[in-house]
C-alpha positions as a Markdown table, in Angstrom:
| # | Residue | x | y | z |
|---|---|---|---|---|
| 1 | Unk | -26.0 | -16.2 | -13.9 |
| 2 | Unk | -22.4 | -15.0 | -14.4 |
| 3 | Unk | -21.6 | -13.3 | -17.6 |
| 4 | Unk | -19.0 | -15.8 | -18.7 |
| 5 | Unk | -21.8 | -18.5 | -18.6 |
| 6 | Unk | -24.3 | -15.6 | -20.2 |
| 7 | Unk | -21.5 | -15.6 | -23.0 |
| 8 | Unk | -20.7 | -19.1 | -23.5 |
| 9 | Unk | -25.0 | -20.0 | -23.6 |
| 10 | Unk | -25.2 | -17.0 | -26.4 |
| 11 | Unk | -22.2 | -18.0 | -28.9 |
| 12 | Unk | -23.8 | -22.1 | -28.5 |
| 13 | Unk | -27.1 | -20.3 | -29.4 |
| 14 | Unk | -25.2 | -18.5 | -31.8 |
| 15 | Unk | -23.1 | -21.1 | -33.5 |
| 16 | Unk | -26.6 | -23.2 | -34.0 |
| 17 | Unk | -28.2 | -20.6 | -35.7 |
| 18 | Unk | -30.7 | -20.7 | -32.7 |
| 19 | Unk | -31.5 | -16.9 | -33.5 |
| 20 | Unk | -34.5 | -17.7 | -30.5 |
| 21 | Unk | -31.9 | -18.6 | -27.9 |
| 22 | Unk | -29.2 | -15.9 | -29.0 |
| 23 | Unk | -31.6 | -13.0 | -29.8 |
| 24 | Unk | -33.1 | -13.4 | -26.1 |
| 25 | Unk | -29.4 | -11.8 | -24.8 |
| 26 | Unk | -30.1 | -8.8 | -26.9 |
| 27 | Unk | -31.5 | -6.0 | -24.8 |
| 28 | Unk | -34.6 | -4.3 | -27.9 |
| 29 | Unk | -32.4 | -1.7 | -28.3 |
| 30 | Unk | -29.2 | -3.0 | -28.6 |
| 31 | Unk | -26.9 | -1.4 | -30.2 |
| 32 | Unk | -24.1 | -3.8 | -32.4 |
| 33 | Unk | -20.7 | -2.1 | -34.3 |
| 34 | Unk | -19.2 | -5.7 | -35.7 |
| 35 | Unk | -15.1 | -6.0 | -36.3 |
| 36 | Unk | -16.3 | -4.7 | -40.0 |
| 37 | Unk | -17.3 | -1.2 | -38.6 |
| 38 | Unk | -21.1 | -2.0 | -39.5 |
| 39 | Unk | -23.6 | -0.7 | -36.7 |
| 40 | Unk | -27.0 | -2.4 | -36.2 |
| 41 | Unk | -29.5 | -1.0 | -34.0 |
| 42 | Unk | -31.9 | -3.4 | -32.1 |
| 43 | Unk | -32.7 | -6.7 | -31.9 |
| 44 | Unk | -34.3 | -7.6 | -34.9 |
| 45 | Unk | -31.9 | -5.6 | -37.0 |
| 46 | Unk | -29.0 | -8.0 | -35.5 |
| 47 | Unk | -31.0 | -11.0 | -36.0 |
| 48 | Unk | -31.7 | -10.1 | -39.7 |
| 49 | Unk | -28.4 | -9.1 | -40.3 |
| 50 | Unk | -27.0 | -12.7 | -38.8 |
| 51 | Unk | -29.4 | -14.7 | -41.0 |
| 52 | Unk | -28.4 | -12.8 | -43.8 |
| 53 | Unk | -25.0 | -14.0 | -43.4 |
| 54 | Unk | -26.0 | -17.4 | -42.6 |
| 55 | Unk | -27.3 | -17.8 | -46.3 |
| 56 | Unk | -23.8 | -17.1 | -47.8 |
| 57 | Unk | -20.9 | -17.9 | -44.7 |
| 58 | Unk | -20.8 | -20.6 | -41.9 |
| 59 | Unk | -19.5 | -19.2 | -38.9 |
| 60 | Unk | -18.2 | -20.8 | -36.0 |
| 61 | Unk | -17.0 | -18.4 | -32.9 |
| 62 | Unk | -15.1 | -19.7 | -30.2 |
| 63 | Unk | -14.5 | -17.9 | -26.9 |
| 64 | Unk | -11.1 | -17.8 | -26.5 |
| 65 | Unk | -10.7 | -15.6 | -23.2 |
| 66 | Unk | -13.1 | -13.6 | -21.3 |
| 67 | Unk | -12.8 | -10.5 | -18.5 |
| 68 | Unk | -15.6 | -9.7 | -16.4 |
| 69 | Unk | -16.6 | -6.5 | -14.9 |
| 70 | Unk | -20.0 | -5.6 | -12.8 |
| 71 | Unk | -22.0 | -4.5 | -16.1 |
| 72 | Unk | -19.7 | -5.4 | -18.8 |
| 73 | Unk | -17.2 | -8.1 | -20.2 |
| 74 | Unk | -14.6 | -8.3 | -22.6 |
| 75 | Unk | -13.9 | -11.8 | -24.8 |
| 76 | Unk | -11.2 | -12.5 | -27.3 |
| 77 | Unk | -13.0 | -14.2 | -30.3 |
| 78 | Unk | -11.9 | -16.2 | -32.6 |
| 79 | Unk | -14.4 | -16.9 | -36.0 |
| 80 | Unk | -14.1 | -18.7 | -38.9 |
| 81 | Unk | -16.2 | -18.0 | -41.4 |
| 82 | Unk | -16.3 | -20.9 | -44.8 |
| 83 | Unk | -18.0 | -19.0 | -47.9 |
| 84 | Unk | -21.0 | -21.4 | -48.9 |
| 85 | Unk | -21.2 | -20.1 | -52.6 |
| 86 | Unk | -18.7 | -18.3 | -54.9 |
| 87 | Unk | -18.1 | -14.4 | -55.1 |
| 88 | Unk | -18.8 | -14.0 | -51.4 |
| 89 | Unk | -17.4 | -10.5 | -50.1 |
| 90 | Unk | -15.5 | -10.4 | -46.9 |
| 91 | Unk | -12.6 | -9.1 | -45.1 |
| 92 | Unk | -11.7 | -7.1 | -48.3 |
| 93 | Unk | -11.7 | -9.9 | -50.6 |
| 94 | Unk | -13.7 | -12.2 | -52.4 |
| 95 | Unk | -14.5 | -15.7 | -51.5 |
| 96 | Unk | -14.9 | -19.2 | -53.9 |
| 97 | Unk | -17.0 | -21.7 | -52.1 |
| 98 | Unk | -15.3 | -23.2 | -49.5 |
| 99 | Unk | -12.6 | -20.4 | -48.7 |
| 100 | Unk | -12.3 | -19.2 | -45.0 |
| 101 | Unk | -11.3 | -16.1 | -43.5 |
| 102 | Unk | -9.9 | -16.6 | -40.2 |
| 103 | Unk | -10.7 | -13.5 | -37.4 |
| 104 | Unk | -9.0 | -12.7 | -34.1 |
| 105 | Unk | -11.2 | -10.1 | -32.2 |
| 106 | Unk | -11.8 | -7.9 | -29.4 |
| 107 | Unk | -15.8 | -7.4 | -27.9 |
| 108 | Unk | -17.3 | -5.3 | -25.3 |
| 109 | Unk | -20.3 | -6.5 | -23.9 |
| 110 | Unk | -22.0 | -3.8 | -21.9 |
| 111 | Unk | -25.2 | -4.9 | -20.1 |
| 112 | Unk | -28.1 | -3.5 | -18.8 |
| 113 | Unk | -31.0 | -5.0 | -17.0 |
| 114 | Unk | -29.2 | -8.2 | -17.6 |
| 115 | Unk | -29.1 | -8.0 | -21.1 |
| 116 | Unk | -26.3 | -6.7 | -24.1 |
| 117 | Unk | -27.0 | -3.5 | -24.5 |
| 118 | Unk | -24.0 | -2.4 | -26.4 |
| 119 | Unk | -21.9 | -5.1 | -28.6 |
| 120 | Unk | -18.4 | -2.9 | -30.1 |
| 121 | Unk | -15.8 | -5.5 | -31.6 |
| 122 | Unk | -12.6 | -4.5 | -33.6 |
| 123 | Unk | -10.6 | -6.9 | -35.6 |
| 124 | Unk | -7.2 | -7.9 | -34.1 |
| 125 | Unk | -6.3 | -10.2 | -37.1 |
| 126 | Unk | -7.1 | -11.9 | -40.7 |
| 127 | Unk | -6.0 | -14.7 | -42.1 |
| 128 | Unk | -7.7 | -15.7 | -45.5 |
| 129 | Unk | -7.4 | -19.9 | -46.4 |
| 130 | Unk | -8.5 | -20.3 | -50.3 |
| 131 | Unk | -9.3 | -24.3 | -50.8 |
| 132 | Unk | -7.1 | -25.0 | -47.8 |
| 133 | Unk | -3.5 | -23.0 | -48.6 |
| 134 | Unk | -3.3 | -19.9 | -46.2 |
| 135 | Unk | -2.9 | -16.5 | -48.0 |
């Protein structure tokens, strides 16, 4: 399967909370530094720390570009995450229900045996929208 495909299968997975179809892209030890700087290591850490987030922010990622190499690809990302509950923490601020934070970002999808082995994102831009009026 080509990576761009292996991408676009993982962030449907991923936008449907289908941590199954997702979490089957994630070599066991995977290692995961989001836009944030936080580092998981393995699967299940990943997976835990994305249904964590699901309980207090919806996120929807779009691919908005992707490179591919032999083992590797790079994708611009673009996310936007809506705060399900007041006094959500993100991006440096806090959220009331219904906020968003808007992210630009970078990833790096290394692969081994077919699988991520090494997710590293950084941040290209933010853009916080409290009850629809950009900050």
């Amino acid at each position: 399967m080509p990576l761009a495909t292996m991408l676009d299968d993982y962030v449907a997975a991923f936008n449907r909370g289908d941590d199954d179809g997702y979490g089957r892209c994630y070599a066991p030890d995977v290692v995961l530094r989001n836009g944030g700087g936080t580092v998981l290591h393995g699967r299940e850490a990943v997976l835990a720390y994305y249904r964590h987030i699901r309980g207090t922010l919806h996120r929807v990622l779009r691919i908005r570009g992707v490179v591919e190499g032999e083992a590797a690809l790079a994708a611009a990302l673009a996310s936007v995450f809506t705060a399900l509950a007041d006094g959500i923490d993100l991006a440096g601020t806090t959220l009331g229900k219904g906020d968003q934070v808007e992210i630009e970002s970078i990833a790096l999808y290394e692969l081994r045996d077919g699988l991520f082995a090494r997710i590293e994102a950084t941040t290209l831009t933010r853009r916080i929208i409290r009850q629809g009026v950009a900050e």
